[in-house]
C-alpha positions as CSV (number, residue, x, y, z in Angstrom):
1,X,-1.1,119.9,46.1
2,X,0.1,116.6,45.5
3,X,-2.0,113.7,45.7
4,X,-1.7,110.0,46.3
5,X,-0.4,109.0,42.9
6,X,1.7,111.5,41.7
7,X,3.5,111.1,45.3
8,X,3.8,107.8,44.6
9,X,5.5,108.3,41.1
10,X,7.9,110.5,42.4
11,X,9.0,108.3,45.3
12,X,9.5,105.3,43.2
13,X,11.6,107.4,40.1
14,X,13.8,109.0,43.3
15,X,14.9,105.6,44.5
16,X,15.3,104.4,41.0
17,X,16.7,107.2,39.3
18,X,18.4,109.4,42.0
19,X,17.3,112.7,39.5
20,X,19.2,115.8,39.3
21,X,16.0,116.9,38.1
22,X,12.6,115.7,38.5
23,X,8.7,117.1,37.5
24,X,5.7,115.0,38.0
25,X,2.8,116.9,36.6
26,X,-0.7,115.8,36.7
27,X,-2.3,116.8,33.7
28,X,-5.6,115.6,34.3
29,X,-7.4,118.6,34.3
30,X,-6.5,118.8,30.6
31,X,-8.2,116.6,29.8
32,X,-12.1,115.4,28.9
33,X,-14.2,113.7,32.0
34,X,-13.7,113.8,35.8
35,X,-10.4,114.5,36.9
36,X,-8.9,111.2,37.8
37,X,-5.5,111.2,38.2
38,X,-4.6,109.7,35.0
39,X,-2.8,111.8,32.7
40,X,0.9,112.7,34.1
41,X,4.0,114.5,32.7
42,X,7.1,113.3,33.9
43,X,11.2,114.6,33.3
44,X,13.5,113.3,34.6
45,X,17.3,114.5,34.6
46,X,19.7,111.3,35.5
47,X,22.9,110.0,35.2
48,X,22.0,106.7,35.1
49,X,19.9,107.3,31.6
50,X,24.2,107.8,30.2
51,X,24.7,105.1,27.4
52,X,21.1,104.2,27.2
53,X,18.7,104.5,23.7
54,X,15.7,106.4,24.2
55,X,13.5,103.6,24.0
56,X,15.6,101.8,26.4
57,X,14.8,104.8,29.3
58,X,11.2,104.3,28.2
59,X,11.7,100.5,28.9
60,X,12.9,101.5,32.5
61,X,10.6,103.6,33.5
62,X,7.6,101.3,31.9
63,X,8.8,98.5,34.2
64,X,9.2,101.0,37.5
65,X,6.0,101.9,37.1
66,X,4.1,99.0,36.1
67,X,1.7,99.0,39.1
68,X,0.3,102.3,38.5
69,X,0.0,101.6,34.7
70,X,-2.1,99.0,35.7
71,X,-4.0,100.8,38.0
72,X,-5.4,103.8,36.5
73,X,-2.8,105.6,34.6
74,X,-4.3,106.5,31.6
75,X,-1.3,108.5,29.6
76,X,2.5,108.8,30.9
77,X,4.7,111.6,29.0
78,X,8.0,110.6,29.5
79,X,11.3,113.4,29.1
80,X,14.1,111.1,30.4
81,X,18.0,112.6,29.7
82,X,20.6,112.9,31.3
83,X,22.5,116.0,33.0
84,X,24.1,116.9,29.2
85,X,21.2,116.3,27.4
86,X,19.3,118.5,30.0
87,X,21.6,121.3,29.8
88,X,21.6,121.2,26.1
89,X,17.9,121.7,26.1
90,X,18.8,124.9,28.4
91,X,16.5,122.8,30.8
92,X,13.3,123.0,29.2
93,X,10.9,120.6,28.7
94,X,8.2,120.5,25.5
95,X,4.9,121.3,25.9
96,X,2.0,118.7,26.0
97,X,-0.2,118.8,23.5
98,X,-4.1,120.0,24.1
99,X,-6.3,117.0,24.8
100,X,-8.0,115.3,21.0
101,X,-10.0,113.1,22.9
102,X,-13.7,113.0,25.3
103,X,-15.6,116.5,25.5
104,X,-12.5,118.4,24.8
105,X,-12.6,117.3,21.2
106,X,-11.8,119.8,18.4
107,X,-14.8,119.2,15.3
């Protein structure tokens, strides 16, 4: 079930990006303290990332969503390629790390 922010990230990297691909994962629950819609996964698969340094992508999307990073979002995983890089990842993206942090700390 989506909620209020993740459909919100999605709508605004749609009309940005226009994705051949696009995931927006809450991963909240993975982490320590109430679940609070602050930790998100997102890949996106564009065109429009062609020509562009990694860091550059990041740049984008940081700006896009600079409302919600304001507003509660905690920790943003970011996956930006484009269609080629995609495919030559066989359309996978990694896996996010287990949580370090609050009551889900490893001693």
């Amino acid at each position: 079930m989506l909620n209020r922010m993740q459909t919100a990230l999605e709508q605004k990297l749609k009309l940005e990006f226009e994705p051949a691909f696009l995931e927006v994962l809450n991963e909240s629950h993975m982490h320590g303290g109430p679940a609070t819609d602050s930790h998100f996964r997102l890949t996106v698969v564009s065109s429009r990332f062609a020509g562009m340094s990694r860091v550059a992508r990041h740049q984008q999307v940081y700006s896009l969503l600079s409302a919600e990073l304001a507003g509660g979002i905690h920790a943003l995983a970011l996956h930006l390629y484009t269609p080629g890089e995609w495919r030559e990842r066989e359309e996978t993206t990694p896996r996010s790390p287990d949580c370090r942090g609050g009551s889900r700390a490893i001693a």
